[in-house]
N, C-alpha and C positions, 0 to 999 in steps of 0.2 A: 586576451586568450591567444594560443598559440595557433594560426592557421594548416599545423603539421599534425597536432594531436590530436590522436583518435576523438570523435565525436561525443562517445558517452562520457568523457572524461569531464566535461562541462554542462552537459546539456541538460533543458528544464523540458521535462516530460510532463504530459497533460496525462490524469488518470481517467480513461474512461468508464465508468458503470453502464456499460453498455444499455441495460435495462430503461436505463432514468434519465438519458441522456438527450435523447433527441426521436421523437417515431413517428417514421416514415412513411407508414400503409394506415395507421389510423387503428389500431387494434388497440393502446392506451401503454405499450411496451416498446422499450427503445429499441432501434435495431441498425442494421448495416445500411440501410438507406436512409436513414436520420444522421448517420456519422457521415455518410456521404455529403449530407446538403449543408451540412456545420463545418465544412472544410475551410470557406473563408472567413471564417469568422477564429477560426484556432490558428490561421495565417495571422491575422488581422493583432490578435492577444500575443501572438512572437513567442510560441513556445518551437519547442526542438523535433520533437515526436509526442506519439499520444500510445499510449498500454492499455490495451484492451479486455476488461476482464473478460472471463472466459464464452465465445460463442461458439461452441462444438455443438454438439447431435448432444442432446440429454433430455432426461425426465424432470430436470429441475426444482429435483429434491432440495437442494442446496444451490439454488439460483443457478447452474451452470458449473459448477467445482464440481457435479456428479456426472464424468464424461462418457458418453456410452460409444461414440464416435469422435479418434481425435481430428480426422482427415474430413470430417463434414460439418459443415456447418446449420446451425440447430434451423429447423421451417421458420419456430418464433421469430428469428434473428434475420432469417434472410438466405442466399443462397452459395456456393461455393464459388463461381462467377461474381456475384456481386461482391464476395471479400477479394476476390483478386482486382474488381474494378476500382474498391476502396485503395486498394495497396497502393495501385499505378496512380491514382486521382494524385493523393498524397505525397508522392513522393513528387509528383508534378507542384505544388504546394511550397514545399521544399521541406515537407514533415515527414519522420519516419514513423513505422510503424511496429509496433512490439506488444505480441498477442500474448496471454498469459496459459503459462503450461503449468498441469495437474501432475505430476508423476506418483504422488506419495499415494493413491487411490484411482478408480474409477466409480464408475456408478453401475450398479447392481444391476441394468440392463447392459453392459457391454461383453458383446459375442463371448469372453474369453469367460465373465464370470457364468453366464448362462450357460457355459458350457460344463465350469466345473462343478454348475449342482446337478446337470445331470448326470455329469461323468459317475459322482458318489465316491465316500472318503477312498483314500487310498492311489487315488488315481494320478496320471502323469498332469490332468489339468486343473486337478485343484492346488499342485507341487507353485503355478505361477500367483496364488494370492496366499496367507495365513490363515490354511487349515488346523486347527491341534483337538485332539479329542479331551473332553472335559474332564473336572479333578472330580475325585468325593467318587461315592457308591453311587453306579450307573452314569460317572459322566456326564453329574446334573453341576455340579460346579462349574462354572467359567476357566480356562486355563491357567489364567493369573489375576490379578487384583486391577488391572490395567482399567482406565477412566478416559470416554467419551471427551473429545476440548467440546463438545455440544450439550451434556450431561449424561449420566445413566453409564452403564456400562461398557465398554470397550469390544464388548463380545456379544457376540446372536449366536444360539445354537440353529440349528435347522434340524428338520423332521429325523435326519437318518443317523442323529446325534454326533456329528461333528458342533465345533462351533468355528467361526471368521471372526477375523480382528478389524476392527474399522475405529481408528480413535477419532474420525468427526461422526455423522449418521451413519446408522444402519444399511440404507442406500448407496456408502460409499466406501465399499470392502478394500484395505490394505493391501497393494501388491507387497509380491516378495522380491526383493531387489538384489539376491542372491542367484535367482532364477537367469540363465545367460539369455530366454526369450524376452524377458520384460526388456534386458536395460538393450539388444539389439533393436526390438519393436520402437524404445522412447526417440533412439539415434536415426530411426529409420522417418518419425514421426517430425522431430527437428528438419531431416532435407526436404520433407517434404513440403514446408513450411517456407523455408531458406527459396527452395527453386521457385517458391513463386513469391518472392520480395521481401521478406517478411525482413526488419534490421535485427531483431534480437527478441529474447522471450523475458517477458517477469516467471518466476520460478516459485509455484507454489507453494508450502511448507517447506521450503530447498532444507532445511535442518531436521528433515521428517526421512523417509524411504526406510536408510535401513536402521535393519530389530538387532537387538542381542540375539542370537540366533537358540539361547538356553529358555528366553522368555521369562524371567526374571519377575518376582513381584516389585512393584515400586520399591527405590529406597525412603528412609524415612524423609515427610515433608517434600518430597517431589511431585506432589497428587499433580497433573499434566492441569493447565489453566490452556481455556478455548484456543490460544494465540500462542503459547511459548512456555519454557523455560527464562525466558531474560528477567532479572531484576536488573535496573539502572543503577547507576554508584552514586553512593551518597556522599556527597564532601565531604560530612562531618565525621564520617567512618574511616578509624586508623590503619585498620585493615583494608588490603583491596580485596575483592571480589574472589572468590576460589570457585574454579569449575569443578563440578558434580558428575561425577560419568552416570548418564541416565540410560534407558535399555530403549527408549523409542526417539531420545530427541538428540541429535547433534552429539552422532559419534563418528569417532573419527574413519571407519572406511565411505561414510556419504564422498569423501572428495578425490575416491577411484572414481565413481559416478563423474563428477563436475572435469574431473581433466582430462576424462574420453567427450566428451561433450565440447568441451573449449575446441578438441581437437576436429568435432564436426563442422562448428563454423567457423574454422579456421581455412574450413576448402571454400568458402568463398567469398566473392572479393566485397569491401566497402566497411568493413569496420564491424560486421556483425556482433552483438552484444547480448550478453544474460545480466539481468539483476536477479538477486536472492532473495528471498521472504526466508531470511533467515535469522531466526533467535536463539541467541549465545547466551551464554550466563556469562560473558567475560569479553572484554573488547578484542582480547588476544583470540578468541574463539572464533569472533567474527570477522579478525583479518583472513583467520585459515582460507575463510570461503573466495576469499579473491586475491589471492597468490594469483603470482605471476602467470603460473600455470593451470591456473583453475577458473573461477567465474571471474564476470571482469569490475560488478558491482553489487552490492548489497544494501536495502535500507537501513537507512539509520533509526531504528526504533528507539535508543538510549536519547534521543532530541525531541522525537515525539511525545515520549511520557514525559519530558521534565516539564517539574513546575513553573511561573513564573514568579524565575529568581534567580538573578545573577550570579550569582556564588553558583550555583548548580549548573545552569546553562555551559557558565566558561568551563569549568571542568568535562561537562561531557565533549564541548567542544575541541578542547584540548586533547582528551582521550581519542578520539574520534580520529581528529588529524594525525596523531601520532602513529597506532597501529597501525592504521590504513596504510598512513605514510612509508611505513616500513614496510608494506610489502609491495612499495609501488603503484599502489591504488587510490583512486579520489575517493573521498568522501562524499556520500549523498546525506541531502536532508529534507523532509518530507515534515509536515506537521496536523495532515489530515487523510485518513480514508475510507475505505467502504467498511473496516471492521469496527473504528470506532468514534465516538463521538466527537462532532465537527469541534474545528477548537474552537470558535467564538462563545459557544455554548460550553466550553471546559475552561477557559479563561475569564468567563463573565462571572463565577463564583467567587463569593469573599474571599473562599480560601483554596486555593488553587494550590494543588498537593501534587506529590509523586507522584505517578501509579506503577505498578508493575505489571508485570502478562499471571504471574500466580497471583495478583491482587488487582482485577482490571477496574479499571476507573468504574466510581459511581459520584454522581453528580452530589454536593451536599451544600442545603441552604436556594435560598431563592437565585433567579437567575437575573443580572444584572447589562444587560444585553448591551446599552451603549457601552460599559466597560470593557466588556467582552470583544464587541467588534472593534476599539480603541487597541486593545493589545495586541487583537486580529492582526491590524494594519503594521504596527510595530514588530510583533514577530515576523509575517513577510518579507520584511525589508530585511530586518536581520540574516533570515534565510538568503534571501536573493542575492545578499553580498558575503556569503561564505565561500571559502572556497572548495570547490566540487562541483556535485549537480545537482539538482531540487526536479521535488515531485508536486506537482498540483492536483489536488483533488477536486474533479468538475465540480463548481459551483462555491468553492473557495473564495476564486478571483469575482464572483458577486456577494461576498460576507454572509453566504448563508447560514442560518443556523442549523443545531440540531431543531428536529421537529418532533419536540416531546412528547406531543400529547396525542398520537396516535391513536383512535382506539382499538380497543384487543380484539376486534372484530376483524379487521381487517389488517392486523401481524401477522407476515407470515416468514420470519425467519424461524429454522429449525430449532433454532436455541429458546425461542417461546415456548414451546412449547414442549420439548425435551428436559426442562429445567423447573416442567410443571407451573409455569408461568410466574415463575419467582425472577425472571429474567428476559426482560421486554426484545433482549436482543439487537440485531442493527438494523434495524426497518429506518430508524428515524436521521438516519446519515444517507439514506437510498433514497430518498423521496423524490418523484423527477425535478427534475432544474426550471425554472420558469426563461423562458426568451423574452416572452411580448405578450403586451393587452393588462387586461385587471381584472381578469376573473379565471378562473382554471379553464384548460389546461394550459395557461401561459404562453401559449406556442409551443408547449412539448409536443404536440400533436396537431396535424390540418385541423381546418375548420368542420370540415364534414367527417371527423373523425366517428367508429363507428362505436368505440368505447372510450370511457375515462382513464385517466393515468390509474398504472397497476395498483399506486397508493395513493392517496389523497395531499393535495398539495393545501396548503395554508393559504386563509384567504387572504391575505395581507401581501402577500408577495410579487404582486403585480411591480409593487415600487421597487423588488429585488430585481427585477429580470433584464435583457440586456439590454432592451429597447430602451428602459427608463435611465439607465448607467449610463449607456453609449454619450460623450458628449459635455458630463459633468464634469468637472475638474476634481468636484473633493467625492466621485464615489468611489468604492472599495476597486470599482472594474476599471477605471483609468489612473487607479494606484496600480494594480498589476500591472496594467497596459503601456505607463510611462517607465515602467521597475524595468521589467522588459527588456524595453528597447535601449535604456542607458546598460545593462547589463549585455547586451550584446555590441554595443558602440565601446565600451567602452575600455580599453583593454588590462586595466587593473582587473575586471571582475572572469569571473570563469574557474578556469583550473587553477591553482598556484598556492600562496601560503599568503599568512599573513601575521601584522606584527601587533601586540597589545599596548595599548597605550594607556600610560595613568590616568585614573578616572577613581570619584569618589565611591564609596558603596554604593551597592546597588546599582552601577549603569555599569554597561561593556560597552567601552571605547577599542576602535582596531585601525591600522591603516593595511592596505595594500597598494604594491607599486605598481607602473605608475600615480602617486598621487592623489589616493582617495581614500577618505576616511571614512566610516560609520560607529554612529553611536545611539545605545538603546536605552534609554533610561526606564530601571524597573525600579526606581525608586518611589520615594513618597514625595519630596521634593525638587524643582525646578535642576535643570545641571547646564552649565556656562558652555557654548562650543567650544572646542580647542579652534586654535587659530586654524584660517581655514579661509579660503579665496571666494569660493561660491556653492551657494545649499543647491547640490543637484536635485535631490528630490527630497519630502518630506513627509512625513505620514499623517501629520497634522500644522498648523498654525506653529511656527518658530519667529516669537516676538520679543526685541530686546535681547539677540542671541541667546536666549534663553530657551532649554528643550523640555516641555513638561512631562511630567510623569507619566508612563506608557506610550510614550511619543517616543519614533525612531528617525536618522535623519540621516543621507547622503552627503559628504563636503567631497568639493576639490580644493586638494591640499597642494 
């Protein structure tokens, strides 16, 4: 890696769920003094920075997406002082830190929305969120056909028969991104962030903000799915991918927005950075977002949904480096997080398929878990020797699974129960993380804590947690842990390109230079190393130079 290029252009980011992560005071919810005390331990694992899902002032309607204050942070979570102590801790550490920002909504308690139910329609403060008065006789119709990503409707009328646009909960009303107060107030919200250390923001819906401003009923087959517009490409399709102009997702004035933004933290010094939560229906769509003069990274969702299967994988891979590449941007690659199901538990199935954001995963057939965590280990590696930069989803680096069996008693994602409970939602990727001991709450919380974790952790996961990894050679947490540190020693890995090398079906062979190859066998059968000097790391037993099936492996070449 180059010691001149920008930071984010490499670096492996720790995803925090703040909730589930680590608590502090003992209340059974993670918070800013539980991230504080896990500092050497995210030193210790060699990631680059950690992304914060969101801890403002909210009702937590929607766990913290529903922001009622951007400049405060929530009692739950902790205090505006202790996030500034986290920031400084951290960057002492040598971790940055990148909080994540809501723009596309707030939450139904913030000053601006309370203001405009009482202002009443017509008024200059309802002009900053999506007032429209309803269709049909009296205004009893919704304004358009538009659909919740949570379920149910798009539209709430309220008492003085207006209706607001919210496409996640009801809770979380639509700004209007037309408005010159919103996008002053978001740029105003950025410095305020920036002056007190913050390196860069994850960007929430960043393909959401602005509307067709005519309001438009869906075109046909666009019904809005919880997470996106994106379908991923399919190899076998002769066609490529055709963008869809849709009236709420990823049009093109969002990236007036992004290049007055670029241009806020661009006043100050150290490489400050945005990644996007943005979903394209096209790879070209998704480079828009990080032009040279716009944001500076976006995830890689089209990595996340593929199957495993080499045919599939190389092509998104390829897609991926190419656009990006053209507009001067690394590639990120991520393969688990708080929206959806952990991969061990979507890789442990017989049949491990596409999914899309209009077709979100559902799990089919029994789950086969050593398999799962087997491909786990394999896909990581693959990841960690891409070139770009990777996201870890806390509790990843210990092979956690999803945790299916929740009961409905205690779900409490909005999508449960919006979708009339035909849809368990992401409770079971949130569940807190286990540290230490054999019985709950693992060290997610002191001893004399005064409640239990917000969700119920699994009793088995004593032997997941970090105490029990720390020290193992063959667990999942000193695969990430030696992955790491050869990816940061090592100067083939990082930013840069790479080259493919022949390899039979089903395995992706690659080298990059200096020196170093990998290869991933998602085959059914054994695959011979290419020549090769020495196995830096391996994700399993490599016997007989021989790599087995869903086994991935490091050479110096």
């Amino acid at each position: 890696m180059s010691g001149t290029a920008p930071w984010w252009r490499s670096a492996v980011i720790y995803q925090v769920y703040i909730r589930s992560f680590a608590d502090g005071n003992g209340d059974g919810v993670g918070d800013v003094a539980g991230i504080r005390s896990r500092l050497p331990y995210l030193k210790s694992l060699g990631v680059d920075a950690i992304w914060i899902n969101p801890w403002y002032k909210s009702p937590m309607a929607d766990h913290g997406y529903d922001v009622a204050d951007y400049r405060e942070i929530d009692p739950l979570f902790g205090t505006l002082a202790e996030a500034e102590q986290l920031i400084e801790e951290a960057h002492r550490h040598g971790i940055r830190v990148i909080p994540d920002i809501v723009p596309n909504h707030t939450s139904d308690r913030h000053a601006w929305f309370r203001a405009a139910l009482a202002a009443g329609p017509g008024s200059p403060e309802r002009e900053r969120y999506i007032f429209r008065p309803g269709r049909g006789p009296g205004g009893a119709e919704p304004p358009n056909d538009w659909v919740s990503c949570f379920g149910g409707p798009a539209w709430t009328r309220l008492p003085d028969g207006d209706w607001y646009l919210h496409l996640f909960a009801p809770e979380q009303p639509d700004l209007n991104w037309e408005h010159h107060e919103v996008r002053a107030e978001f740029e105003s919200v950025l410095r305020f962030w920036f002056s007190r250390g913050v390196d860069g923001f994850r960007i929430d819906v960043a393909h959401g903000l602005v509307k067709d401003p005519e309001l438009p009923d869906l075109p046909p087959r666009q019904e809005p799915a919880r997470l996106g517009p994106l379908v991923p490409r399919d190899p076998a399709q002769e066609q490529p991918r055709q963008h869809v102009d849709h009236p709420h997702w990823d049009r093109e004035e969002v990236h007036d927005i992004y290049r007055a933004w670029r241009k806020v933290a661009d006043e100050f010094p150290g490489d400050r950075s945005f990644v996007a939560e943005a979903w394209a229906d096209t790879p070209e769509r998704l480079a828009a977002y990080v032009r040279r003069d716009g944001l500076h990274t976006a995830f890689n969702f089209d990595f996340l949904m593929s199957s495993w299967n080499a045919k599939e994988l190389r092509a998104v891979i390829d897609d991926s480096l190419a656009m990006l590449g053209a507009v001067g941007a690394p590639a990120t690659w991520v393969l688990s997080n708080h929206d959806v199901m952990r991969h061990p538990s979507r890789y442990g199935r017989k049949t491990v398929k596409r999914w899309t954001a209009n077709e979100p995963y559902r799990p089919e057939g029994p789950l086969d878990l050593n398999l799962g965590t087997r491909r786990a280990r394999a896909a990581a590696l693959l990841m960690l020797a891409l070139p770009g930069g990777a996201y870890i989803y806390q509790g990843e680096e210990l092979g956690l699974p999803e945790v299916e069996d929740l009961p409905e008693a205690v779900l409490q994602d909005p999508i449960w129960e919006r979708s009339g409970g035909s849809d368990r939602g992401r409770d079971g990727c949130r569940v807190p993380i286990p540290w230490a001991g054999q019985s709950a709450p693992f060290g997610f919380s002191p001893e004399d804590a005064s409640a239990g974790p917000w969700l119920p952790q699994p009793v088995g996961w004593g032997e997941r947690s970090v105490e029990a990894q720390t020290g193992d050679d063959t667990s999942m947490l000193e695969l990430y842990r030696t992955a790491l540190r050869l990816r940061r020693e090592h100067p083939a890995l990082g930013d840069g390109g790479l080259t493919w090398l022949d390899a039979p079906t089903g395995v992706l062979t690659f080298r990059r230079e200096p020196g170093f190859v990998a290869a991933v066998n998602l085959s059914s059968t054994p695959y011979r190393l290419p020549d090769h000097t020495t196995i830096l790391l391996a994700s399993g037993s490599v016997e007989g130079g021989l790599l087995a099936p869903d086994e991935a492996v490091w050479l110096s070449a």
